[in-house]
C-alpha positions as CSV (number, residue, x, y, z in Angstrom):
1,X,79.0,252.6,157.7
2,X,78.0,256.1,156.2
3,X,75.0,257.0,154.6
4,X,76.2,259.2,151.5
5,X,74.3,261.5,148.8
6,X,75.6,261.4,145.2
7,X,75.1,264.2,143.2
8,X,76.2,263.4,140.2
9,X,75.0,263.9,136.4
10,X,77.1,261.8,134.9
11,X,75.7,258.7,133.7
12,X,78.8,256.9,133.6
13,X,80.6,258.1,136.5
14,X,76.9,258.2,139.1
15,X,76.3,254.4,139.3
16,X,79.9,253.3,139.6
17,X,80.4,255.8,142.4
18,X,77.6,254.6,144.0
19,X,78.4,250.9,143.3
20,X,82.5,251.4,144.8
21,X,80.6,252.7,148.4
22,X,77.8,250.1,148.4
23,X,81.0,247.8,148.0
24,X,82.7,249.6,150.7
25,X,79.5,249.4,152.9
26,X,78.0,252.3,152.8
27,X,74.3,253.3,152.2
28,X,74.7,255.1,148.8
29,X,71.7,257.3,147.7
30,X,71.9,258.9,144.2
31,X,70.2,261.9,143.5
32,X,69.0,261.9,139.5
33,X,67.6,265.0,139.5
34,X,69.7,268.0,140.9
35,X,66.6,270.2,141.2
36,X,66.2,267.8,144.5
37,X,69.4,267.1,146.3
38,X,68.9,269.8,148.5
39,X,65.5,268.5,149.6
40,X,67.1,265.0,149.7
41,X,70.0,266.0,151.7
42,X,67.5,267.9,154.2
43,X,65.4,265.0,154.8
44,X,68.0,261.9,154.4
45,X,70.8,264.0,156.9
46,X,73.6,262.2,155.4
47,X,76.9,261.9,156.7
48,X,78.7,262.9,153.4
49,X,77.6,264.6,150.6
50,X,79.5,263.6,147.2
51,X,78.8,266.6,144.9
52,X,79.5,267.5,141.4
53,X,80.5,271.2,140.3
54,X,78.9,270.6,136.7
55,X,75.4,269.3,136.7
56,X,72.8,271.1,134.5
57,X,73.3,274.6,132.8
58,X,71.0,275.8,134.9
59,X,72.0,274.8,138.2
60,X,75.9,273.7,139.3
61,X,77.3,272.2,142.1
62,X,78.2,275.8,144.4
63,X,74.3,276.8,144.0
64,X,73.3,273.2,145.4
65,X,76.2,273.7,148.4
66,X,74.2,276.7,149.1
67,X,71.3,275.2,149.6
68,X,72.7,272.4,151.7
69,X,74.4,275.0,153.7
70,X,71.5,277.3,154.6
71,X,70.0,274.4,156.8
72,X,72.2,271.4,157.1
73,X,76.2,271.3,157.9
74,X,77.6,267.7,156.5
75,X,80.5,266.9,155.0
76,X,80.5,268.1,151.3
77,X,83.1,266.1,148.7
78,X,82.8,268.5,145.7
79,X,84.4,267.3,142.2
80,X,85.0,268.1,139.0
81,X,87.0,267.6,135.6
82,X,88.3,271.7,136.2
83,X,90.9,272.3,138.6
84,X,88.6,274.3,140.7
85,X,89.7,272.6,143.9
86,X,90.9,276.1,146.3
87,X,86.9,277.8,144.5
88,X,85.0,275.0,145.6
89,X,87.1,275.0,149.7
90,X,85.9,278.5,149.8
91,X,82.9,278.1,148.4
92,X,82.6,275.9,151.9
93,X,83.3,272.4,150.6
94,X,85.4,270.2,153.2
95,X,87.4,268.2,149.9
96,X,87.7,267.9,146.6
97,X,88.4,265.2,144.2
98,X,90.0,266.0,140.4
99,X,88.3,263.7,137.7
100,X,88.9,261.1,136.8
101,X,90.0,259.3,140.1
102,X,90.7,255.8,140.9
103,X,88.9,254.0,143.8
104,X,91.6,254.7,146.3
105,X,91.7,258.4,145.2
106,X,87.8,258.2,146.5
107,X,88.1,257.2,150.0
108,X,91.1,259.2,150.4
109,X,88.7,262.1,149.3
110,X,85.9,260.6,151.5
111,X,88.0,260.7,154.7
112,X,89.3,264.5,154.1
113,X,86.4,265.8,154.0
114,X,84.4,264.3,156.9
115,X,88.1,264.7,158.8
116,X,87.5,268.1,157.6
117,X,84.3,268.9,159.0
118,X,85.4,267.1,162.6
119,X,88.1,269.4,163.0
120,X,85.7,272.8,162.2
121,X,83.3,271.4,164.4
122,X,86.2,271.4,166.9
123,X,87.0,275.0,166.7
C-alpha cells in the first residue's frame, strides 16, 4: 500500500488517523514535531502527505506545503476545522478534508488527492 506522512497536532485526532491507515494497510508515519515534516517528507518521499492547516502559532500547515513544495511534488491532503478548502487548492494542495470526518470521508479524501496529482502530472 502507500506510505503516508501525518502532520497533525492534534493529539486526539494524530493517532487515530494514523491507526484507520495502518488498518487500511498503509505505512503511516506521524510527524510530532511540525518544525520537521518537511525534513521528513524530503527524506521518507511519501506517496501522500496528510497535513493539517493549524499546527503551532508559529508555523501552520501553508508554510509547511511550502516547504514540501520547493523540493518534493507528492500528493498533499490538507485539513482543517475552517472552511478553508478553495485557500488551501491554491495554496497547491491536491484535497482537502473538513473536520471532523468519518473514516470513509478519509479515503475518499485520500484518493482525490493522489487522483489529483496523477492527472497534473498528466498535463
Amino acid at each position: 500500500m502507500a506510505k503516508i506522512v501525518i502532520v497533525e497536532n492534534d493529539t486526539d485526532i494524530a493517532p487515530l488517523v494514523q491507526k484507520l491507515l495502518e488498518f487500511e494497510g498503509h505505512q503511516a508515519i506521524l510527524v510530532q514535531e511540525p518544525r520537521e515534516a518537511a525534513a521528513v517528507v524530503w527524506r521518507e518521499k511519501p506517496d501522500l502527505v496528510y497535513l493539517d492547516v493549524r499546527l503551532t502559532a508559529e508555523l501552520d500547515g501553508f508554510a509547511i506545503l511550502r516547504q514540501i513544495r520547493s523540493r518534493l511534488d507528492v500528493p498533499v491532503l490538507m485539513c482543517s476545522g475552517l472552511s478553508l478548502e478553495q485557500k488551501c487548492l491554491d495554496a497547491g494542495a491536491n484535497a482537502f478534508l473538513l473536520k471532523p470526518f468519518d473514516f470513509r470521508e478519509l479515503m475518499d479524501g485520500i484518493k482525490r488527492a493522489t487522483a489529483s496529482s496523477k492527472e497534473v502530472k498528466r498535463l
